[in-house]
N, C-alpha and C positions, 0 to 999 in steps of 0.2 A: 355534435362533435363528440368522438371515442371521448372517452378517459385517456387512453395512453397520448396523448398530445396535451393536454391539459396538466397532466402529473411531471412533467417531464423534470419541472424548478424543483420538487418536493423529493425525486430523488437525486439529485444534487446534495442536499440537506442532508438526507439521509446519508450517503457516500461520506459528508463531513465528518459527519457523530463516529462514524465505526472506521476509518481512517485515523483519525486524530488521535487514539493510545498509541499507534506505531509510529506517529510523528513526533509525539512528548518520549518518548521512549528514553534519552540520554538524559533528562531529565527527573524521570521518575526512578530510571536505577541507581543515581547518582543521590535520589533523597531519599532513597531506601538505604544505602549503604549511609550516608551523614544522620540524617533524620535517626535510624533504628540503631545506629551502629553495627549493620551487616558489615561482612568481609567482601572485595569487590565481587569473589566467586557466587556469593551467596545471593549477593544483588542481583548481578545476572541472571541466574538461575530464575528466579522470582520472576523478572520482567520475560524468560525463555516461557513462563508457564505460560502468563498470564496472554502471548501472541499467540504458543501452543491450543491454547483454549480456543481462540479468535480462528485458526485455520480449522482447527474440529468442525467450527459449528459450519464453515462454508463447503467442506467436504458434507458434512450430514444433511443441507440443504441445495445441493448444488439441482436437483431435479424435483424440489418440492417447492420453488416459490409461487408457482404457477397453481399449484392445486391449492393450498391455504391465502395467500390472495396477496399482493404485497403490504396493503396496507396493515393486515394481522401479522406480520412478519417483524414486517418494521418496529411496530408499533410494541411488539415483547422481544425484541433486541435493546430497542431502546430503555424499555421497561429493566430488563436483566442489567444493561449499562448502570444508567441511576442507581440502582438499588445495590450493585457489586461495588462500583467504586467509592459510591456514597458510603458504603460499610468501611473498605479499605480505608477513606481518610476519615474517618472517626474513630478508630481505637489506633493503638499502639503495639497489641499482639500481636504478632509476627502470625501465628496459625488463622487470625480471622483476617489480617491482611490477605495474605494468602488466597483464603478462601474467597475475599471478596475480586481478586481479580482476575479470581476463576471465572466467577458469574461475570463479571464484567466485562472479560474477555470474552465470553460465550457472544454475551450480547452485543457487543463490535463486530465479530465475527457474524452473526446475524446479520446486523444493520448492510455491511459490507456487500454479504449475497444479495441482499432484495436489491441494492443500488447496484451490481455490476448486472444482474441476471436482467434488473430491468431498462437497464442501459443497452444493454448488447441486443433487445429487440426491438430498438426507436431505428429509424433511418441514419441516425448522425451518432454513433456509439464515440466516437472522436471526440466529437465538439462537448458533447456532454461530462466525457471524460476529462477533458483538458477543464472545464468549467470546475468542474468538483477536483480537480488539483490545483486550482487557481484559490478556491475556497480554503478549503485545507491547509493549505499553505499559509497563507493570509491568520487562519484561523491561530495557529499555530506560533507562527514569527509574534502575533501579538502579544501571547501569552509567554512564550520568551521572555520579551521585553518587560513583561509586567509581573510576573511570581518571582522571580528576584528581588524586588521592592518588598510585597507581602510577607516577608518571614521566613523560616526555615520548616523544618519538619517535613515527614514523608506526605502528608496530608492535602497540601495544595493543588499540587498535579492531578492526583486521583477527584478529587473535588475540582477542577477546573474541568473534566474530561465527562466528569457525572452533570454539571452543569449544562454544558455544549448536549448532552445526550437528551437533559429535559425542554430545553431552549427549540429544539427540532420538533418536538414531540406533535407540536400543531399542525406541521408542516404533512402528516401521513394523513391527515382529512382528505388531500387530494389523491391519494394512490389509492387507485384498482382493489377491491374486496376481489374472494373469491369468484362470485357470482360474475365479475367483471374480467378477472382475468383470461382472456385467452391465447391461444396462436398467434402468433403474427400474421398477417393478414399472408394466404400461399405458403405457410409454412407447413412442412410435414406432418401429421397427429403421431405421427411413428416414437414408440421411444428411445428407437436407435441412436445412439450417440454417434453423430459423423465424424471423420478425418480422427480414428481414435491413435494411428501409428501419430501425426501432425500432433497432434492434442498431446498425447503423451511424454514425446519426444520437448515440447513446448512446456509442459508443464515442469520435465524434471529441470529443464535448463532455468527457468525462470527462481524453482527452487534457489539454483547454486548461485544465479546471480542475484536473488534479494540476500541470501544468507554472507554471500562476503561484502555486501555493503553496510547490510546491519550489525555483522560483528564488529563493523567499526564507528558503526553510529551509535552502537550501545556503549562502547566505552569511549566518547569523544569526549565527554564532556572531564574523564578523566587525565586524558591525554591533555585539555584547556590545562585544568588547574593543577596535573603535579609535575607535567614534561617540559610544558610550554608557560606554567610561573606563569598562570593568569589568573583574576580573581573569580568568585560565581557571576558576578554581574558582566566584568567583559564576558565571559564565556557565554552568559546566555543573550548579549548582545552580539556576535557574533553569529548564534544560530538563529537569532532573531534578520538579522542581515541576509545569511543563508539562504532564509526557507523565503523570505520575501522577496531576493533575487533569481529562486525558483520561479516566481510568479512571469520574470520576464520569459524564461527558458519556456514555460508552459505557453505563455501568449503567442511566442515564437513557434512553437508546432502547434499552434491552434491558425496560427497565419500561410503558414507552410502547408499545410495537410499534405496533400499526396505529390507536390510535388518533385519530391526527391524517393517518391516511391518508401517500403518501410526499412528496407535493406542497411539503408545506409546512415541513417538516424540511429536505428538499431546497434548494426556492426559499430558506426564510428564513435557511436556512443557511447558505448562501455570499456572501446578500448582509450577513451580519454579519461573516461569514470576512473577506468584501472588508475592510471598518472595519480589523480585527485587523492586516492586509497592512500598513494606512495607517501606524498605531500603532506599529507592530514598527518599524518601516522608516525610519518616522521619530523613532525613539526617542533621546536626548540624556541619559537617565539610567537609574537600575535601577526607578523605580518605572515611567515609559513601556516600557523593553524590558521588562519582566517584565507586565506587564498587558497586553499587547499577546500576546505568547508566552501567557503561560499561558489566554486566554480564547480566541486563535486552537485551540490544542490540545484544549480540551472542543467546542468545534462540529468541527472539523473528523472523527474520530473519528465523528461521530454522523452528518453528511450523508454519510462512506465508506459506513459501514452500510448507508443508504436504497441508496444507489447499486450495491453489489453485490446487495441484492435486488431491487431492478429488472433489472440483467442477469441474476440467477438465474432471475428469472420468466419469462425470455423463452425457456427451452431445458432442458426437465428432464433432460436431457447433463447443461449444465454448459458448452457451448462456449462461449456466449454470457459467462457469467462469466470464461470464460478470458480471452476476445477482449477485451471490457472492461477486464480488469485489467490485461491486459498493455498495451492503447494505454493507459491511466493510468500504469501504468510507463513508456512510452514517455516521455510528457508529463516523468514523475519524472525519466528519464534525462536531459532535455533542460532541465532545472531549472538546478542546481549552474552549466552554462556557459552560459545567458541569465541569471543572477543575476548572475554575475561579469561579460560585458560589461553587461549597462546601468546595474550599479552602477559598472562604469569609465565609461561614454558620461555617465548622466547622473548618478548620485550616487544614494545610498541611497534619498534621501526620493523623487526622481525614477522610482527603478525602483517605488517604491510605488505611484508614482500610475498608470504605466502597469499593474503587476499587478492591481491594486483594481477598475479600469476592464475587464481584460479578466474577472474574475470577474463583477462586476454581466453585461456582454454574455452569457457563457456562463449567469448563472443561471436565463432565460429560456428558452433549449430545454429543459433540464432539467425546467427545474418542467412546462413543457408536456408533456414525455415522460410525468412519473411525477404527472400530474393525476388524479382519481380517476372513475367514469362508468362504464368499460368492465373487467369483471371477465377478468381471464387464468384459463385453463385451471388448476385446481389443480396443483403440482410433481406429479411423475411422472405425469400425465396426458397422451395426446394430444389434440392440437389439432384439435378439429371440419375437418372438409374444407377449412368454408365460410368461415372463422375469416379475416379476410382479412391477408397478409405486411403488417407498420410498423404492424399493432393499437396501437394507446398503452397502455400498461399503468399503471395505475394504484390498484389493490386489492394487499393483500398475501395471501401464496402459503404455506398451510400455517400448521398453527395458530396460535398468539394472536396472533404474531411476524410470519409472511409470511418474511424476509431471509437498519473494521467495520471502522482501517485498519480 
C-alpha cells in the first residue's frame, strides 16, 4: 500500500496545528490588548503580523512540498509553531512577543501548506477538508470554553496553540519523506501552473472574502464585552458555541458534497455570511451577538469547504490550493488591523456595513468561478492539451465529495 492512503488521518492533524492561530485569533488579540495593555489598534496589528507571517510561508511553499517531502515540512512548521509561540507566551516584551509570532506564524503558515497541498492530491480533497474543519473547530470551541477559567494574561492562547502544534508532532511519522513524495498517480511532471486566469481570479476573491470576515472576527470579542455588556467568560462561551455549531454546518457539506453542485453553497453562502457580519456587528445584547456568531460560524465552515475544492480542482499538485489558501490568509492577516481601524473611523455597526457590502460584491465572481456546465479533469489527472488556461470549474473532483476552514 502507497504512503499517500495510509497518511491521509496525519494530515488532518497537521491542517489542525496551522489552522488553529486563525481560529484563536479574537482571543489572542483581545489578550494582547488586556494582558499587555496594547491600544485595540496595536493589538490588531500584532495578530495582522503574526497571519501575515502564516500566508508568507504558504506563498514561499506553495510549489516546494513535493520536492522536501511532507513529512520534513511538517515536521519544521510545527517545530517553528512550538518554539514562536512557546516564546510569545513566556515573556511579557512586547518586541519578543512579537518576534515570537513571527516564527510562529511562519510555522502555521507551513503546517497549513503541507496539509492543503497534500489534501488537494488524495481523491477525496472534500471529505478530508471538511474532516480537518470538523477538527479545528472542535479544537478550538474547547479551548474557548476552557482559557477563560485558567487566568488572564496574553500567554494562554499562545501557549495553548504551541501545545496543539507539539501534541501533532507524532502524527508526521506517517507522511511521505522526500524519497516518497510523488505525482499523483497521471498527473503532469510539467511545472506549469494550470487554469492561472481561474486561480488568480479565485485567489484574489478569496482574499477579499476571508479579510471582511476576519476584520470582524478579530474584533468580536470586543464587540462581546464593551457594545453588547458581556462578560470574558459569556463572550468566550459564545464562540465556544460558534465554532462547535460550525461542526454541524461542516457535517452538513460533508453529507451534501456535490449535490447542489459548488455554485450555490458558494454564492448562497456568503450572501447569508454577509446578514451574520450585519448582526454580529451590530449586536447590543447576548441574544443579537450570539445569533449573529453562532449562524455566521455554521455557513462560514461550509462555503471554506466549497472554496478549497475549487482551488483543489484546478491543480492535482495542490499549488493552486496552496496559492488560494495562503492569499485567504493573506486577507486573514489583514483582518484583525482593518477591524480595528474602521471600527475606530466609523464604529462597529458602520464597519458592518462596509464588510457586508464587500461580501455581497465579492459573492458574484465566486459563484461565477464555481458555476456548474464545464466538468474539470478528474484529481490526479492531466489536463487535455486543449483544455483551455481560466476553464471555470464548476463540477466536483473525485468521488461523492469532489473538495473546510
Amino acid at each position: 500500500m502507497s504512503a499517500r492512503p495510509r497518511a491521509a488521518w496525519p494530515l488532518v492533524a497537521v491542517f489542525t496545528a496551522g489552522y488553529l492561530a486563525a481560529y484563536l485569533l479574537p482571543t489572542v488579540v483581545g489578550r494582547l490588548s488586556s494582558g499587555l495593555g496594547l491600544p485595540p489598534t496595536r493589538a490588531g496589528l500584532v495578530g495582522s503580523v503574526l497571519l501575515l507571517s502564516s500566508a508568507s510561508a504558504g506563498f514561499a511553499l506553495a510549489a516546494r512540498v513535493e520536492r522536501y517531502g511532507e513529512r520534513r515540512l511538517a515536521r519544521l512548521g510545527l517545530l517553528l509553531a512550538l518554539a514562536g509561540y512557546g516564546a510569545a507566551a513566556s515573556t511579557s516584551l512586547l518586541p519578543l512577543v512579537v518576534a515570537g509570532a513571527v516564527v510562529g506564524g511562519f510555522g502555521s503558515g507551513t503546517a497549513t501548506a503541507v496539509a492543503a497541498s497534500g489534501m488537494a492530491a488524495r481523491p477525496d480533497p472534500h471529505r478530508l477538508t471538511t474532516l480537518g474543519l470538523l477538527s479545528v473547530s472542535a479544537t478550538a470551541g474547547a479551548l474557548y470554553l476552557t482559557l477563560p477559567h485558567l487566568g488572564g494574561g496574553h500567554g494562554l492562547p499562545f501557549a495553548a496553540i504551541a501545545g496543539v502544534a507539539g501534541l501533532v508532532w507524532p502524527a508526521t511519522c506517517r507522511l511521505p519523506g522526500p524519497a516518497a513524495a510523488a505525482h499523483p498517480v497521471g498527473a503532469a511532471p510539467s511545472s506549469l501552473l494550470p487554469h492561472r486566469r481561474t486561480g488568480a481570479v479565485l485567489a484574489a476573491a478569496m482574499l477579499c472574502w476571508s479579510l471582511a470576515q476576519n476584520a470582524l472576527w478579530g474584533v468580536s470579542g470586543r464587540i462581546g464585552l464593551t457594545q453588547a455588556g458581556l462578560t470574558e467568560v459569556t463572550v468566550g462561551a459564545v464562540f465556544a458555541v460558534a465554532l462547535l455549531a460550525g461542526l454541524l454546518g461542516v457535517t452538513g457539506a460533508g453529507a451534501l458534497g456535490a449535490r447542489l453542485g459548488r455554485a450555490v453553497p458558494i454564492g448562497g453562502g456568503t450572501v447569508v455570511i454577509a446578514g451574520c457580519v450585519l448582526v454580529s456587528a451590530s449586536a447590543r445584547g447576548l441574544v443579537s451577538f450570539a445569533s449573529g456568531e453562532i449562524l455566521w460560524n455554521v455557513f462560514y465552515p461550509v462555503v471554506l469547504s466549497y472554496l478549497i475544492a475549487l482551488a483543489a480542482s484546478l491543480d492535482p499538485r495542490g499549488r493552486w490550493a496552496v496559492l488560494a489558501g495562503s492569499a485567504s490568509s493573506l486577507g486573514v492577516a489583514c483582518g484583525p488591523l482593518t477591524g480595528s481601524v474602521l471600527s475606530a473611523w466609523v464604529g462597529f455597526g458602520g464597519m458592518g456595513v462596509v464588510l457586508g457590502a464587500l461580501l455581497l460584491v465579492v459573492a458574484a465572481p465566486l459563484t461565477l468561478l464555481a458555476r456548474p456546465g464545464r466538468r474539470p479533469s478528474p484529481a490526479g489527472q492531466q489536463q487535455p492539451a486543449a483544455q483551455p488556461v481560466g476553464q471555470l470549474v464548476g463540477q466536483p473532483v473525485g468521488g461523492e465529495f469532489g473538495l473546510s476552514v
